[in-house]
N, C-alpha and C positions, 0 to 999 in steps of 0.2 A: 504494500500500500504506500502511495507517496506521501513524502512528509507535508502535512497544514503548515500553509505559510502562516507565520504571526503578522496580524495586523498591526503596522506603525501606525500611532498617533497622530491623527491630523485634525485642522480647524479651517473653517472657511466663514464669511461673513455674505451673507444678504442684504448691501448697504442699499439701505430706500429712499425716497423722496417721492412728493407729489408731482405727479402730471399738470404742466401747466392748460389749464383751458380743458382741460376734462376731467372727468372721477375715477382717474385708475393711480396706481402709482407704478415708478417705474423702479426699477433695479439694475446697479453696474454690474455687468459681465463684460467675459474676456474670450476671445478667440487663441487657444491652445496653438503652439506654435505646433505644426505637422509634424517636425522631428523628435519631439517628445514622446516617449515611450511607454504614457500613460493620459489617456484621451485626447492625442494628437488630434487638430483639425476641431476641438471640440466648445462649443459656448457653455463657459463654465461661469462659479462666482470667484472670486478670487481667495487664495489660501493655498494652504500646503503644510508641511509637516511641522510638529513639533520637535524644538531640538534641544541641545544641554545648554544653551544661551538663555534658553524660555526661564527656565529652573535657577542659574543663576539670578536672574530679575527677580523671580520668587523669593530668595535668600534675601531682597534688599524689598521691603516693604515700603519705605521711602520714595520707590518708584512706581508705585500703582496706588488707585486708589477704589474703593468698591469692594475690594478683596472678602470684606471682614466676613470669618465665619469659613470660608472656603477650605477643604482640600488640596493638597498640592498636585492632584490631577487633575479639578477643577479650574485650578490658578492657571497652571499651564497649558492649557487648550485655549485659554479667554487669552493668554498673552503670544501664541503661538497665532493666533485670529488675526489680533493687532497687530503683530512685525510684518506677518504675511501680506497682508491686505495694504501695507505702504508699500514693502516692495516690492508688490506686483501693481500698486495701482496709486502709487503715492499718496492716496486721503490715511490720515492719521487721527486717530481714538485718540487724543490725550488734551491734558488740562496743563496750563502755565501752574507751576506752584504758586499757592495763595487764591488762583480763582477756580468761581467753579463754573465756567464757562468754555468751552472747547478751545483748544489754538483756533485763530482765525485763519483764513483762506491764505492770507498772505505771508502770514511768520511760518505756517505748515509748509508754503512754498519754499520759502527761503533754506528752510530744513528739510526739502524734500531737494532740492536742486546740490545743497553741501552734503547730505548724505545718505541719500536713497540706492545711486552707484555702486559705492563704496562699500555698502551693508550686503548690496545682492551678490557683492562677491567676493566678501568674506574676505573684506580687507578691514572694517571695522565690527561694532558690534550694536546690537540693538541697546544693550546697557550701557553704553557710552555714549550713542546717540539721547539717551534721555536726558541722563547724567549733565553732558553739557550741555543739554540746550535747557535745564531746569522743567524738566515735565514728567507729569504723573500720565499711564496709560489710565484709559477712561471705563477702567472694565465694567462697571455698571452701567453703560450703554447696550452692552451684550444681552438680548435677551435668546435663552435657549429654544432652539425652533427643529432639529431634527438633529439624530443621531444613526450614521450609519454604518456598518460593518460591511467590505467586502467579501463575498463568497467566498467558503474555502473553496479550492480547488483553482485558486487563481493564481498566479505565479508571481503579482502584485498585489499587498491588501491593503487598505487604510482602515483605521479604525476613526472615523470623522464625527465631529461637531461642527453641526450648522447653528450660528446665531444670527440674529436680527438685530439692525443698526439704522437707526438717524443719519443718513448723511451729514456730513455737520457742513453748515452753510456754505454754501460757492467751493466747496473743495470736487471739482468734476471729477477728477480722476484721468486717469492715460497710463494704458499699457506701457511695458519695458523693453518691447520691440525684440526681448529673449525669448521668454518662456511661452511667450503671448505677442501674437504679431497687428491685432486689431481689439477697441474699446468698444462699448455703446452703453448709455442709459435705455433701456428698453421697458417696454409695459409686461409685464408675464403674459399676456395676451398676445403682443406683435413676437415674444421670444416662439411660443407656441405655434403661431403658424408658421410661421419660419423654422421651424422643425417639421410640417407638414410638408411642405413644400420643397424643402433640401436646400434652404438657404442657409438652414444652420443644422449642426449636430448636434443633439441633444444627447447624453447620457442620460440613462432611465433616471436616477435617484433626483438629475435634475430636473429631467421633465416632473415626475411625479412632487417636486417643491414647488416648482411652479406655477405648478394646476392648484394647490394646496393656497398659493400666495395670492393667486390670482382671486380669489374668493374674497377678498380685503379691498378694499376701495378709498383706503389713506392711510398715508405712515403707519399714525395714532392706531388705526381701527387693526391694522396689523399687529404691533406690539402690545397692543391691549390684549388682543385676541389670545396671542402667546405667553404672556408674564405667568407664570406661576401655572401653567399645564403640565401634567407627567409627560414627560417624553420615553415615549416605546422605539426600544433599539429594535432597527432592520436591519437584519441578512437573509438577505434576496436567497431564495433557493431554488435553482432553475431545473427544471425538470422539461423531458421528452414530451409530446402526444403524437398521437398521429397524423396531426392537423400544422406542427410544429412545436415550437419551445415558448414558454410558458415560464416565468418568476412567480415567486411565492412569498408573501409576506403578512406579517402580521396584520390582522384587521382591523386591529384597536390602534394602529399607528395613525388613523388617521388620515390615509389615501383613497380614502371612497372605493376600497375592495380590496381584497387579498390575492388576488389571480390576475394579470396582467402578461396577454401575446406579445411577445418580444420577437417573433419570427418564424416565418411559414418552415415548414418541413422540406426539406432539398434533394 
């Protein structure tokens, strides 16, 4: 029997805003660069894995703030969200010490132009970009919104936390031109048909957020929705029929069904 890969640790964020001149909201994602060896070519949120930087920031309480009460597994997912999500998309979770108002659009730039490069390649560090620039990450911005396991039998696994985020004012966002070679603020509505139509790739876990998100009709009405719901872990369990292949998952997670065609029979 082959060995079960262990799922790494990872985070991703669903950062929102209002639709201007209509009732939907929309959501930054990113375009997978092709050569990527895990959903190449694919409309993702932005994130990725948790790593031993994340834990060191844990060790220094001084640089987060929200924390209180938490786990060090919990700590490090919300801070693995936030490193992620700048250096795949430069918008930055954090507070000037002293306020409690987010960095503005413009000192976030300033600090994304001095060291957003330099982080994504592991020439500085997330703890040191806080450090000097005097800022706490804004982990209670993070509202828990899904949590999922890759299948075993995959020769890649993540073990992922998806949260919910406020964009915080004028910070648009833009791709790294590495990892991800195109942005968009999109509506989970326009992301959906453009997964119908082959303008975009959707990964299942994403389409089925999105269909999930799409149901919310502002920021607020979103995060309201989520704060304080149990969150039921998904691992997709794909099975054969005659008809084709077929994912399996839990009911109560909240996907309007447990049985989802993933692909005709060949």
């Amino acid at each position: 029997m082959a060995e079960v890969v262990k799922p790494r640790p990872a985070s991703t964020i669903l950062l929102l805003r209002d639709a201007e001149a209509r009732r939907e909201i929309e959501v930054f994602m990113m375009v997978r660069h092709y050569e990527i060896d895990f959903n190449s070519g694919a409309l993702v949120f932005p994130g990725g894995s948790v790593d031993k930087g994340d834990d060191e920031i844990i060790a220094n309480s001084a640089l987060y703030s929200g924390g209180e009460g938490m786990e060090a597994g919990e700590l490090s997912f919300r801070i693995a969200a936030i490193r992620e999500t700048f250096e795949e998309s430069g918008i930055l979770l954090a507070r000037p010490k002293g306020s409690k108002a987010l960095v503005d659009a413009r000192h976030a730039g300033e600090i994304e132009a001095a060291h957003r490069a330099a982080l994504s390649d592991g020439k500085t560090s997330f703890l040191k970009v806080l450090a000097e620039n005097d800022l706490l990450l804004a982990l209670d911005e993070l509202v828990p919104y899904a949590h999922w396991i890759t299948p075993e039998g995959m020769p890649k696994r993540f073990d992922t936390w998806f949260f919910l985020a406020a964009a915080p004012p004028d910070q648009l966002g833009a791709h790294d031109g590495k990892e991800s070679t195109d942005s968009i603020w999109v509506s989970p509505r326009e992301a959906l048909e453009g997964g119908e139509t082959g303008r975009f790739k959707l990964p299942f876990p994403t389409t089925r957020n999105l269909i999930k998100l799409g149901k919310q009709d502002s920021v607020k009405s979103a995060l309201d929705d989520s704060r304080g719901k149990d969150i039921v872990t998904v691992t997709p369990v794909m099975t054969k029929t005659a008809t084709g292949r077929v994912l399996r998952i839990p009911l109560e997670a909240g996907y309007d069904g447990d049985v989802f065609e993933v692909g005709a029979a060949g």
